[in-house]
KEDRENLUM-247131 format. One record per residue: residue in one letter; x, y, z of N, C-alpha, C, O, CB in turn. Coordinates in pm, whole numbers, padded with zeros to 5 digits, always signed. Atoms other than C-alpha are relative to their C-alpha. Glycine has a CB too. Example, Ala and Ser with C-alpha at 12.3 -4.5 7.8 and 13.67 -1.06 7.14 Angstrom:
// KEDRENLUM-247131
A+00089-00119+00000+01230-00450+00780+00090+00120+00000+00194+00118+00066-00099+00003+00125
S-00082-00119-00006+01367-00106+00714-00077+00109+00073-00026+00220+00090+00041+00046-00142
This chain:
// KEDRENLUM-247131
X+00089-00078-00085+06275+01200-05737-00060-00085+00112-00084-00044+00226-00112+00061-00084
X+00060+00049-00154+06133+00930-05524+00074-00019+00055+00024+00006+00165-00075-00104+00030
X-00071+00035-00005+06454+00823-05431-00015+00168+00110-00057+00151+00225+00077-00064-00123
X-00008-00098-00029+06469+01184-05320-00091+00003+00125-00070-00008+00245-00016+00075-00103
X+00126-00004-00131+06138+01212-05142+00016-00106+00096-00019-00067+00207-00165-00024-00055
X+00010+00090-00115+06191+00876-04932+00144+00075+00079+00136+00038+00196+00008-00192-00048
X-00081-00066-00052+06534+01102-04818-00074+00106+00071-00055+00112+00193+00091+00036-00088
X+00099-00115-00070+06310+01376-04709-00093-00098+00123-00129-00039+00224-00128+00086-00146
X+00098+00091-00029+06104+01120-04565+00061-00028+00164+00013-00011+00276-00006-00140-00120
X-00072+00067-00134+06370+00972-04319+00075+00136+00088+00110+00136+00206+00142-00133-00057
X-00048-00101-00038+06502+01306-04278-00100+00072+00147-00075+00112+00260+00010+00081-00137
X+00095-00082-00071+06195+01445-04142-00051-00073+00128-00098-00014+00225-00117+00036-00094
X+00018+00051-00101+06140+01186-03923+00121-00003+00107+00078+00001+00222-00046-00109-00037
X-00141-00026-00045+06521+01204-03778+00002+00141+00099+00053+00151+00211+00101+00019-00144
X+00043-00127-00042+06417+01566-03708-00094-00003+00098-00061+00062+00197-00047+00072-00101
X+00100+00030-00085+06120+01481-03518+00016-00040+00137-00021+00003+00247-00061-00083-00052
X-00060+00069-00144+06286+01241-03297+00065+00102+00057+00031+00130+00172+00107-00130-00011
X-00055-00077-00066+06499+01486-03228-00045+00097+00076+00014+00133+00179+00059+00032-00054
X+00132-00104-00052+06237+01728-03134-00037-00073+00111+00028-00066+00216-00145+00023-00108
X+00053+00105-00167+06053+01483-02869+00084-00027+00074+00046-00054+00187-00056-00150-00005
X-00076+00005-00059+06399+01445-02769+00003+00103+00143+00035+00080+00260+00081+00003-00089
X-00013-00097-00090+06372+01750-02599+00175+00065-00050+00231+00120+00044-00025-00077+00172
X-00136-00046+00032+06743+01858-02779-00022+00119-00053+00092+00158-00075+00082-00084-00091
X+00018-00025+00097+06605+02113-02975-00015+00161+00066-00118+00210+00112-00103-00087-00075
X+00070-00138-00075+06661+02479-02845-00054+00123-00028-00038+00156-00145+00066+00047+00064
X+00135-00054+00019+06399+02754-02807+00075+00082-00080+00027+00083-00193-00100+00059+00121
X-00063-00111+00071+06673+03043-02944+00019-00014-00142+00009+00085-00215+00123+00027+00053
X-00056+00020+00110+06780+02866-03253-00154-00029-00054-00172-00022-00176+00128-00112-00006
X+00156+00016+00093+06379+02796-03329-00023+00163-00045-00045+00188-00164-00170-00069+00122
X+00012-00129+00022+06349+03197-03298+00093+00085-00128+00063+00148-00229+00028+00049+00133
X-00047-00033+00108+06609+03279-03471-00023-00005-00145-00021+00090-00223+00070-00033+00014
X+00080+00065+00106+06474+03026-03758-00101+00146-00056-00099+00241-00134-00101-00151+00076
X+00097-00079+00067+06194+03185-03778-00031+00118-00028-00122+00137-00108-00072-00014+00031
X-00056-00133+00026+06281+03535-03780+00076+00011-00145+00067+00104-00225+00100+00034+00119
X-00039-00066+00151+06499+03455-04089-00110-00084-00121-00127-00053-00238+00204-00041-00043
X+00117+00030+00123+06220+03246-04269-00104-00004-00013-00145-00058-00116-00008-00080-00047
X+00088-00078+00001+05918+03380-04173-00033+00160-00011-00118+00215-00082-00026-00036+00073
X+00023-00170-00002+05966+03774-04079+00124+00057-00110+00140+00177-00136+00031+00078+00192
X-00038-00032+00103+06182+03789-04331-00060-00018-00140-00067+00067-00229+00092-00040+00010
X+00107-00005+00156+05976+03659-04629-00112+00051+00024-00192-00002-00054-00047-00141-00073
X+00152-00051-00034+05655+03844-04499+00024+00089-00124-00029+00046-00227-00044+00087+00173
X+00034-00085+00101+05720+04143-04735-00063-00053-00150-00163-00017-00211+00120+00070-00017
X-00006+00059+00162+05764+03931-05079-00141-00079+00009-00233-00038-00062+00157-00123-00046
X+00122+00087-00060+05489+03702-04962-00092+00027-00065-00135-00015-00172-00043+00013+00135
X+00109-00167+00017+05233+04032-04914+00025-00013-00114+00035-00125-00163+00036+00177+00068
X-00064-00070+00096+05341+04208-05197-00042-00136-00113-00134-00095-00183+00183+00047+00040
X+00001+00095+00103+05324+03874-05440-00173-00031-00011-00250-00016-00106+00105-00141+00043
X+00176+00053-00006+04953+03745-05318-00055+00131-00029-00126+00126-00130-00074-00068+00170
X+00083-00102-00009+04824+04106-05281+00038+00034-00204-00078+00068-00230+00056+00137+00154
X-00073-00022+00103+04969+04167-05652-00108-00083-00092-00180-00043-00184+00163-00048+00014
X+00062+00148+00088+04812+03816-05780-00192+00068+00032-00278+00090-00053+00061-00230+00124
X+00122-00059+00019+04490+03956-05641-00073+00103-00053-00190+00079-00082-00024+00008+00065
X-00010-00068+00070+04478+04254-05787-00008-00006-00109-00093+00072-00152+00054+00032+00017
X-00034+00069+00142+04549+04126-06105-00148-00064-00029-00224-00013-00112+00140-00133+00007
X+00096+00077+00046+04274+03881-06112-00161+00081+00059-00269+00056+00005+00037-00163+00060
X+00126-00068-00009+04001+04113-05943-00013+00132-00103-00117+00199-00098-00018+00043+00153
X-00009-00047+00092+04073+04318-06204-00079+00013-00157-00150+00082-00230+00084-00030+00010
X+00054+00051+00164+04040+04119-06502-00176-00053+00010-00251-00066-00087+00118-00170-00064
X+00150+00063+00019+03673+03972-06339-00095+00089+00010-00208+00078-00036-00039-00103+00098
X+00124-00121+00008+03521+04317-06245-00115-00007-00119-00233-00043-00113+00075+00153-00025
X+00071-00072+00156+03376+04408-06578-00081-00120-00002-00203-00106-00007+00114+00034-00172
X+00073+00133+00091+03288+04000-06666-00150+00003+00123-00261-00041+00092+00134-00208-00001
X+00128+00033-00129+03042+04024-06291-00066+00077-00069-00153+00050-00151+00008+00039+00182
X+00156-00085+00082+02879+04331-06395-00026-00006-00087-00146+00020-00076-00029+00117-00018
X+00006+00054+00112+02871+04248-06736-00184-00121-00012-00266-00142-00101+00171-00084-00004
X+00087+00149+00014+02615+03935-06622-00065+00059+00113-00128-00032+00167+00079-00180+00017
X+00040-00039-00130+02493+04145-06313+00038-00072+00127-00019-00076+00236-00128+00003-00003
X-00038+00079-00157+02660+03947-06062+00136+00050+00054+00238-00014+00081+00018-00184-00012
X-00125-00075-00119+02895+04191-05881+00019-00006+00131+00108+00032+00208-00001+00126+00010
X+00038+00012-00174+02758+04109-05567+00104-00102+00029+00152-00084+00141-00179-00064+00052
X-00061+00095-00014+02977+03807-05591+00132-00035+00013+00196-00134+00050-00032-00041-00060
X-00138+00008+00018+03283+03950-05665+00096-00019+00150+00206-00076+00152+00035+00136-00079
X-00052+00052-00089+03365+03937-05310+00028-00129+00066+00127-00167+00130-00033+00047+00046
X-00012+00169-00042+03303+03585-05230+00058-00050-00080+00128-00134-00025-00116-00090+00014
X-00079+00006+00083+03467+03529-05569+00146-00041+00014+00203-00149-00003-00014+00097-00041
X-00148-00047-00076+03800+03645-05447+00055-00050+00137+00169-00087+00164-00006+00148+00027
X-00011+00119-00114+03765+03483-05123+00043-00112+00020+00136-00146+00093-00079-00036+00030
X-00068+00112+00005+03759+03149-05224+00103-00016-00063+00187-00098-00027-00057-00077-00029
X-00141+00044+00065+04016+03168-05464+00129+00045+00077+00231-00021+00059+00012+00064-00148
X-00117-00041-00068+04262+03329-05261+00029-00054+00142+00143-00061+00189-00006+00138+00004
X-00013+00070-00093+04150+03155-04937+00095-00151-00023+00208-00179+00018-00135-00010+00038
X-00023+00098+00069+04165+02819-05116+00138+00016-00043+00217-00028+00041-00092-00015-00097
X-00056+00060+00077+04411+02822-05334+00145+00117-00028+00265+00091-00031-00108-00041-00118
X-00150-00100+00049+04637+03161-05428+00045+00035+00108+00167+00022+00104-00012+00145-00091
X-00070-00029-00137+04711+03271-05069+00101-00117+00042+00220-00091+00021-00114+00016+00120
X-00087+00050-00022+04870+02979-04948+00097-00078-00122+00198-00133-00076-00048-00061+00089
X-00088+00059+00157+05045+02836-05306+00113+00187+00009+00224+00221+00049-00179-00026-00229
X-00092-00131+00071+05167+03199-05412+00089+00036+00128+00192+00102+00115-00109+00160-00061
X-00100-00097-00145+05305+03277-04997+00121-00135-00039+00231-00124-00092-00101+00004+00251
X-00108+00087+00026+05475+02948-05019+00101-00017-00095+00219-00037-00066-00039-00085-00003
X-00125-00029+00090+05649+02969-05333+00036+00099+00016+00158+00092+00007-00003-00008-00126
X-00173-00118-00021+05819+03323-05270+00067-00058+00128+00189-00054+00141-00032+00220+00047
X-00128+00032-00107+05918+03167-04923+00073-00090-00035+00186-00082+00015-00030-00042+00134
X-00099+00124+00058+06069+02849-05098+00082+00094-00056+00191+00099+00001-00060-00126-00116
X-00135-00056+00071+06270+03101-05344+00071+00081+00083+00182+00121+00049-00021+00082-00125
X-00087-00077-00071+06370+03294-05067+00040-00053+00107+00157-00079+00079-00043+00110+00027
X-00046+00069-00105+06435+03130-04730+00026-00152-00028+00128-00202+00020-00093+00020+00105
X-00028+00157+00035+06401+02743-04870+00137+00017-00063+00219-00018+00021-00118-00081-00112
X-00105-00025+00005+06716+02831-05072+00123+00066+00058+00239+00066+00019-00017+00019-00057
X-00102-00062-00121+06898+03001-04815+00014-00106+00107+00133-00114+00135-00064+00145+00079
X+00009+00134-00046+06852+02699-04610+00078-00084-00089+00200-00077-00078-00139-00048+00009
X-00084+00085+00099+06967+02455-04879+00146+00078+00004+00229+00013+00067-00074-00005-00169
X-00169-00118+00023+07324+02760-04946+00040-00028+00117+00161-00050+00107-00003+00202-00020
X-00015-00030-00130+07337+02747-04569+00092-00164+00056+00198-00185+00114-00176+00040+00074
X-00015+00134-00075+07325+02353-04500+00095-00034-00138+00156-00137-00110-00166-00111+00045
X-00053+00084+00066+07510+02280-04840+00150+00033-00001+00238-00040-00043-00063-00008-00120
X-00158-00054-00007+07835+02513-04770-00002-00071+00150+00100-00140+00156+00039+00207-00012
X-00056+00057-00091+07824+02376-04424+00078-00163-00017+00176-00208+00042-00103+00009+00088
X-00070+00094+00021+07888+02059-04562+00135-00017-00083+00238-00074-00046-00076-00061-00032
X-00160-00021+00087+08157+02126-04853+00098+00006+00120+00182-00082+00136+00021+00171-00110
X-00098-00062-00079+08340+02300-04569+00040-00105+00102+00117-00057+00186-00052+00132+00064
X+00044+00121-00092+08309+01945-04356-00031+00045+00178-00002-00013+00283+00143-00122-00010
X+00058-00031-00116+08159+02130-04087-00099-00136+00036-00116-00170+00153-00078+00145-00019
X+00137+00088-00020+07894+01873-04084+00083-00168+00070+00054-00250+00157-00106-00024-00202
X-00091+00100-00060+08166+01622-04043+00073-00011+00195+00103-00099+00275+00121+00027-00109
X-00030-00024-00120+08268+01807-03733-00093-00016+00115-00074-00020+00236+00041+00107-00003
X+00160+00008-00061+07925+01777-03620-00055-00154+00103-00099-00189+00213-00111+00002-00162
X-00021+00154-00064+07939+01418-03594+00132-00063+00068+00139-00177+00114-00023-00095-00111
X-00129+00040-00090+08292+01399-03439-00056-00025+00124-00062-00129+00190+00121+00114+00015
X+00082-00031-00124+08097+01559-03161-00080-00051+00083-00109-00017+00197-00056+00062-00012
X+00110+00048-00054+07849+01316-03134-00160+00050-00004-00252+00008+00066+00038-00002+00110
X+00074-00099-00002+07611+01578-03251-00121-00125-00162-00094-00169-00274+00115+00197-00035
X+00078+00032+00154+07339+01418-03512-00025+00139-00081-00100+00231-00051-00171-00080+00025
X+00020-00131+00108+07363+01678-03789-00130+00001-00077-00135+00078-00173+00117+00001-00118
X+00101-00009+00087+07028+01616-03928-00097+00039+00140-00167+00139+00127-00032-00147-00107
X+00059-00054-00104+06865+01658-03592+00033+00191+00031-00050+00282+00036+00054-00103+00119
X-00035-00140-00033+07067+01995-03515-00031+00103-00110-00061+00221-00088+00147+00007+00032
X+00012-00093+00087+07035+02130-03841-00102+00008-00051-00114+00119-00103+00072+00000-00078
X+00116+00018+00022+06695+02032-03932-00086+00038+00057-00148+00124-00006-00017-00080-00009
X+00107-00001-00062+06450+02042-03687-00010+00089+00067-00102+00057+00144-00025-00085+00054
X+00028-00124-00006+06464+02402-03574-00037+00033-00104-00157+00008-00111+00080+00071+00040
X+00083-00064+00151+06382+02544-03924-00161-00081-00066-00260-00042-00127+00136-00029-00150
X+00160+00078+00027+06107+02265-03966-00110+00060+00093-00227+00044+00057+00001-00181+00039
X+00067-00033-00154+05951+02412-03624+00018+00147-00059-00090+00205-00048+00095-00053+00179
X+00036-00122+00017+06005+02742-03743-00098+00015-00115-00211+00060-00097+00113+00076-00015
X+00079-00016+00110+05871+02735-04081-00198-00057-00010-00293-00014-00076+00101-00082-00101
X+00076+00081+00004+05610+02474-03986-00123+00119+00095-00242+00091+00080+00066-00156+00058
X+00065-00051-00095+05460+02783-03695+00008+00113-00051-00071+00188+00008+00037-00018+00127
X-00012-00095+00057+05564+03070-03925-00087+00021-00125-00139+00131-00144+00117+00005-00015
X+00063-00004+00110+05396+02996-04244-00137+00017-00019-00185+00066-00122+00029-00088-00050
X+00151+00014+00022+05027+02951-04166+00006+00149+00027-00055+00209-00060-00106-00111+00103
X+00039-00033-00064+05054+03223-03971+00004+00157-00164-00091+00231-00188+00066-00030+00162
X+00008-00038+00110+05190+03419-04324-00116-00002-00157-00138+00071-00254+00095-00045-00005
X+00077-00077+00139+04939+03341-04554-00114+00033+00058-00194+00094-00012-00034-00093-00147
X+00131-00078-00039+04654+03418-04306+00025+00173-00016-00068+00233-00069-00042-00044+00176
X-00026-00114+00048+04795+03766-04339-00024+00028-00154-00109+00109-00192+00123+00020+00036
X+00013+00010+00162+04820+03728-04722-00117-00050-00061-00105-00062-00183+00099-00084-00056
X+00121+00066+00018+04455+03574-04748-00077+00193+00022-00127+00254-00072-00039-00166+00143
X+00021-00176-00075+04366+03983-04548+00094+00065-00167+00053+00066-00283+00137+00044+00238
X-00026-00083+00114+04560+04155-04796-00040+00020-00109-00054+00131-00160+00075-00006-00028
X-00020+00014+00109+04504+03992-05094-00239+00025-00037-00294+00038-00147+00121-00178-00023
X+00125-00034-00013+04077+04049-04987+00001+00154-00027-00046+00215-00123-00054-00044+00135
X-00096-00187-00014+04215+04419-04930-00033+00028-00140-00127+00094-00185+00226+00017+00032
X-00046-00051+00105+04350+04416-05252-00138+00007-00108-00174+00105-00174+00128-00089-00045
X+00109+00008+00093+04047+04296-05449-00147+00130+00007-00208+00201-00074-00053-00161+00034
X+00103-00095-00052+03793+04495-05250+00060+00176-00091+00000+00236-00180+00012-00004+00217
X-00053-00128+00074+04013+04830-05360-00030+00040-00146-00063+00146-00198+00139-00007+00002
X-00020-00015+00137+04035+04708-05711-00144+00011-00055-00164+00105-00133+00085-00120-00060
X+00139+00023+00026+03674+04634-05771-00108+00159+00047-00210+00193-00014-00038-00154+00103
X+00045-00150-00045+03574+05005-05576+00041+00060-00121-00041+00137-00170+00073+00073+00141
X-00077-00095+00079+03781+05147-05826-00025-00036-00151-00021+00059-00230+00157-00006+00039
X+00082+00004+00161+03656+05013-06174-00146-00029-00003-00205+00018-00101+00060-00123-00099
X+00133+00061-00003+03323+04874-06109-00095+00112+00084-00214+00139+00066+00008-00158+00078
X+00107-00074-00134+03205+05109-05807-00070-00052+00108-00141+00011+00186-00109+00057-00044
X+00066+00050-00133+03107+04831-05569+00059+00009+00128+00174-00001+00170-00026-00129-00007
X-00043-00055-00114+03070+04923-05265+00044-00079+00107-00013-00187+00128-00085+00072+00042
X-00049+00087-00087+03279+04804-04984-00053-00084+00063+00003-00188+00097+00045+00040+00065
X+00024+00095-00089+03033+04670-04794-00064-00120-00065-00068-00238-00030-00077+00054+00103
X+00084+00156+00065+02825+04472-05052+00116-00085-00065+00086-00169-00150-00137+00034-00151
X-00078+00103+00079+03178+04304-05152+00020-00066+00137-00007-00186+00131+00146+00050-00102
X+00030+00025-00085+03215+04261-04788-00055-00091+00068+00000-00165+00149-00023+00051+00003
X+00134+00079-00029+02919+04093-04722-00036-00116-00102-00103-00210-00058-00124+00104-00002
X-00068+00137+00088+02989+03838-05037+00115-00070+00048+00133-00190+00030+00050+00038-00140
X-00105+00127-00032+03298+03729-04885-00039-00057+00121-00003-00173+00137+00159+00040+00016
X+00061+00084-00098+03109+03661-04544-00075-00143-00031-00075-00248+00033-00091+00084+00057
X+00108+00063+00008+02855+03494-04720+00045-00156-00042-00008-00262-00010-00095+00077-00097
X-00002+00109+00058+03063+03261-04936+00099-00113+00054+00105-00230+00016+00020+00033-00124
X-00100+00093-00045+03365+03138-04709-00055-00047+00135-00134+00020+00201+00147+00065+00009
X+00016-00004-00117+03355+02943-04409+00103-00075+00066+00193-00130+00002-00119-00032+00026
X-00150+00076-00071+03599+02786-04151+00040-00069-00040+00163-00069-00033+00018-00057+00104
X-00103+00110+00039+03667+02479-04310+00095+00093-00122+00216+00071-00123-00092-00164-00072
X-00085-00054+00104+03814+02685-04594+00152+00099+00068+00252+00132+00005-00115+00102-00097
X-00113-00106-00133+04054+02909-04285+00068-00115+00024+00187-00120-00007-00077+00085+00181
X-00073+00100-00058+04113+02550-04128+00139-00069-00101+00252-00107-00068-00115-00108+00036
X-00066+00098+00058+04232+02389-04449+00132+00072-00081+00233+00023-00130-00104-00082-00091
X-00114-00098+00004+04427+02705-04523+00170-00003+00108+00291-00010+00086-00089+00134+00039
X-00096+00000-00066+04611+02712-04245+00074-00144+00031+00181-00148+00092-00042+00066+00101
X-00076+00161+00011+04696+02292-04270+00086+00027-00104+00201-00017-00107-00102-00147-00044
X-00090-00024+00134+04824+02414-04592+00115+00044+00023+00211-00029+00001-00048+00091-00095
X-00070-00060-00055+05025+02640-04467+00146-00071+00104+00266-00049+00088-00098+00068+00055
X-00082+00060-00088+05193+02431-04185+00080-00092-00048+00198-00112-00018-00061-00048+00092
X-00082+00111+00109+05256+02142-04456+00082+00033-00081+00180-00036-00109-00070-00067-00088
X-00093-00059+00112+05408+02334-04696+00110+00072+00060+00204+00107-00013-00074+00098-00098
X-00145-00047+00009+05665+02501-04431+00116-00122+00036+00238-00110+00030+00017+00129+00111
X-00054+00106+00017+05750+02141-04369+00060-00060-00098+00170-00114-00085-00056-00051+00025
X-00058+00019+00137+05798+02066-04718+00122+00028-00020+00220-00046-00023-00058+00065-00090
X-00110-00034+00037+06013+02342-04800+00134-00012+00086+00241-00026+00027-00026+00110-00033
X-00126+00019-00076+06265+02318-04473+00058-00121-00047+00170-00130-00096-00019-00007+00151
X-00056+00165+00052+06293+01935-04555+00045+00012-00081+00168+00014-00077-00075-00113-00033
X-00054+00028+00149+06325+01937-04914+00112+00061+00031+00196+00000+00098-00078+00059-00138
X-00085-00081-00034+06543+02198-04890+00179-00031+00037+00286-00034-00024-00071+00046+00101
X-00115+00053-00038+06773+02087-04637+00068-00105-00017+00189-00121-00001+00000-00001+00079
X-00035+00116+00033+06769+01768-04732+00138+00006-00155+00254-00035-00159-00160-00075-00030
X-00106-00060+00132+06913+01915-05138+00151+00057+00071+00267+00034+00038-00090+00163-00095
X-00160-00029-00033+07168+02087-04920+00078-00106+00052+00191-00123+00006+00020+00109+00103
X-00113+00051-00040+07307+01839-04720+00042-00147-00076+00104-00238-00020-00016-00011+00149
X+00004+00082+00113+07306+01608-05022+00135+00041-00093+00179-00022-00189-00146+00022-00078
X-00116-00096+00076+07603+01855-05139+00084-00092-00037+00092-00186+00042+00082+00117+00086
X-00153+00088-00055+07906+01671-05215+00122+00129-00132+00072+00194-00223-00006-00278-00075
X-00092-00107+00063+08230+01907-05386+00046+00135+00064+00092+00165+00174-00062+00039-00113
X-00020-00165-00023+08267+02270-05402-00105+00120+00023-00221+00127+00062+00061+00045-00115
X+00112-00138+00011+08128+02597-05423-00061-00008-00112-00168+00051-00104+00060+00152-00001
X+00093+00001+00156+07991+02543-05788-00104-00120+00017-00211-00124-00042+00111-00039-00162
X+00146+00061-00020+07794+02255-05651-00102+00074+00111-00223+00054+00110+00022-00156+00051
X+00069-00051-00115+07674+02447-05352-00131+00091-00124-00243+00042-00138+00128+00117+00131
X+00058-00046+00093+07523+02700-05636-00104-00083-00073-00219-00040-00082+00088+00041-00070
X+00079+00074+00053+07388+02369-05838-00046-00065+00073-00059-00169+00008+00031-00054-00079
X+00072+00055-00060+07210+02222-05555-00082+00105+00062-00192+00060+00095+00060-00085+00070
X+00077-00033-00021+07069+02509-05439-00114+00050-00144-00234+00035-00118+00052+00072+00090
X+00068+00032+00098+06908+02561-05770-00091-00162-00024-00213-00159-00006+00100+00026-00090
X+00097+00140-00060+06755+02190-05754-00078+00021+00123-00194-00021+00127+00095-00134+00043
X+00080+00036-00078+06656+02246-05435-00162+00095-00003-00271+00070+00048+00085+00003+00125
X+00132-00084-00007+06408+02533-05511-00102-00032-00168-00188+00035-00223+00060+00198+00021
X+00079+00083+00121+06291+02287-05835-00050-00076+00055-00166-00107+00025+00062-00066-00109
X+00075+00109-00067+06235+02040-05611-00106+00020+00082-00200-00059+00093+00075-00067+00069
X+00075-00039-00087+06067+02207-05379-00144+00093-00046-00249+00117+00014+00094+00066+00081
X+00138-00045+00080+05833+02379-05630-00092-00068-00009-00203-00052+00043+00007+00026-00121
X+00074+00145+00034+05728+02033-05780-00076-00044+00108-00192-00076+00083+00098-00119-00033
X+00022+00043-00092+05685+01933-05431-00143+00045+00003-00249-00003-00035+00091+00028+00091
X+00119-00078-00035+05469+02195-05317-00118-00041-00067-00187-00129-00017+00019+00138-00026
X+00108+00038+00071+05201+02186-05597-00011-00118-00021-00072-00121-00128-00011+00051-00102
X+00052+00111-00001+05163+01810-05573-00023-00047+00110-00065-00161+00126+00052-00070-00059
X+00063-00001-00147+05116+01890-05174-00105+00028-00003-00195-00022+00065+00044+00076+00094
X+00083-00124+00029+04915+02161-05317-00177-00137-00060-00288-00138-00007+00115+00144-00177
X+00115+00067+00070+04656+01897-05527-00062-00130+00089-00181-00162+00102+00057-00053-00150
X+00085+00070-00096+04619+01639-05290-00071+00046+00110-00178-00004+00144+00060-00081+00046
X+00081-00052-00077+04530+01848-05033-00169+00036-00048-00274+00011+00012+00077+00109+00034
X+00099-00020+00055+04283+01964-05251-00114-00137-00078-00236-00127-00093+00059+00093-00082
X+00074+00145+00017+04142+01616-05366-00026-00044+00134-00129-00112+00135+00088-00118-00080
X+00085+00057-00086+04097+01529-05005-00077+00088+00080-00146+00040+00169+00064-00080+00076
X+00114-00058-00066+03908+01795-04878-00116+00072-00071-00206+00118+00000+00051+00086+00084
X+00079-00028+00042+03706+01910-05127-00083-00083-00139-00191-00047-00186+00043+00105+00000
X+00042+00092+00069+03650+01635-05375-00031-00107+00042-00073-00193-00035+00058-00016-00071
């Protein structure tokens, strides 16, 4: 695994250069991000708003229970600002676009496209990399700030609907209890983690070496790796800004 990560490492910097290069064009960033941002938006939604739901659920009853319903909004806030919005958007986009990436970059190589790449003179880690890092990296925040809205949505609904609090006094708890640094460090989250997954990712794919049955067993690794990854992006972030 470290062995791994210092590959990601040089990768991502390879990518970079290439970027400041000025090589890096605007269509193939769009494209990117069209298939791994506006394409994972639904699952994303749908997963966080789901997770919230779930858990404003199970705390209704325990607030009023202790009289502190007022709270349930700020409640839900931080945890979903913090912590389930950007974790839960990022892992469905790792199982869905991070592995399509890895399938993508690891059949290009079986097939020695990648070989052809460099006939060309073409750096294949520049060309194939650093559009999807640039997409994911400008696509992702912008996903779980949506999914942070929903997944408030979702709680607010759920909590109207067993408890009876009213929209605005849940409302007016989530004003009370979040504030920008918790948006800011959201959306760092966000940007790091679509870095993560393109890297890791691509890196597992173009790591391929064989057939089509490895293409299959590396993209499987790559969305293990990229799990692991994440949530130990996921904890330091969280040890340096709030501990």
């Amino acid at each position: 695994m470290i062995n791994f990560i210092g590959q990601c490492i040089q990768n991502l910097i390879i990518a970079l250069k290439y970027t400041f290069e000025g090589r890096v064009k605007f269509s193939s960033v769009i494209s990117n991000a069209a298939s791994i941002g506006y394409d994972s938006l639904p699952i994303a939604l749908a997963i966080v708003f789901i997770a919230a739901v779930v858990i404003s659920l199970q705390i209704s009853k325990q607030f009023l229970m202790s009289g502190g319903e007022s709270y349930v909004g700020g409640f839900m806030a931080i945890a979903l600002i913090r912590e389930l919005a950007p974790g839960f958007a990022a892992l469905a986009i790792s199982a869905r676009a991070g592995t399509a990436v890895s399938a993508e970059i690891a059949n290009m190589k079986v097939t020695s496209q990648v070989d052809a790449m460099k006939t060309l003179k073409v750096n294949p880690i520049g060309y194939y990399f650093a559009p999807r890092i640039i997409a994911a990296a400008f696509t992702i925040p912008s996903i779980v700030i949506l999914a942070e809205l929903f997944g408030i949505i979702g709680g607010m609904a759920v909590s109207y609907l067993t408890i009876g609090l009213h929209p605005a006094r849940y409302m007016n708890s989530v004003w009370l209890w979040i504030n920008m640094k918790d948006i800011y460090v959201s959306i760092l989250k966000g940007f790091i983690f679509g870095i993560i997954i393109t890297t890791v990712c691509a890196t597992q794919g173009y790591n391929t070496e064989g057939g089509a049955k490895n293409v299959g067993i590396s993209t499987t690794e790559a969305a293990i790796k990229a799990t692991v990854i994440l949530l130990s992006a996921d904890l330091i972030i969280a040890l340096l800004f709030y501990f």
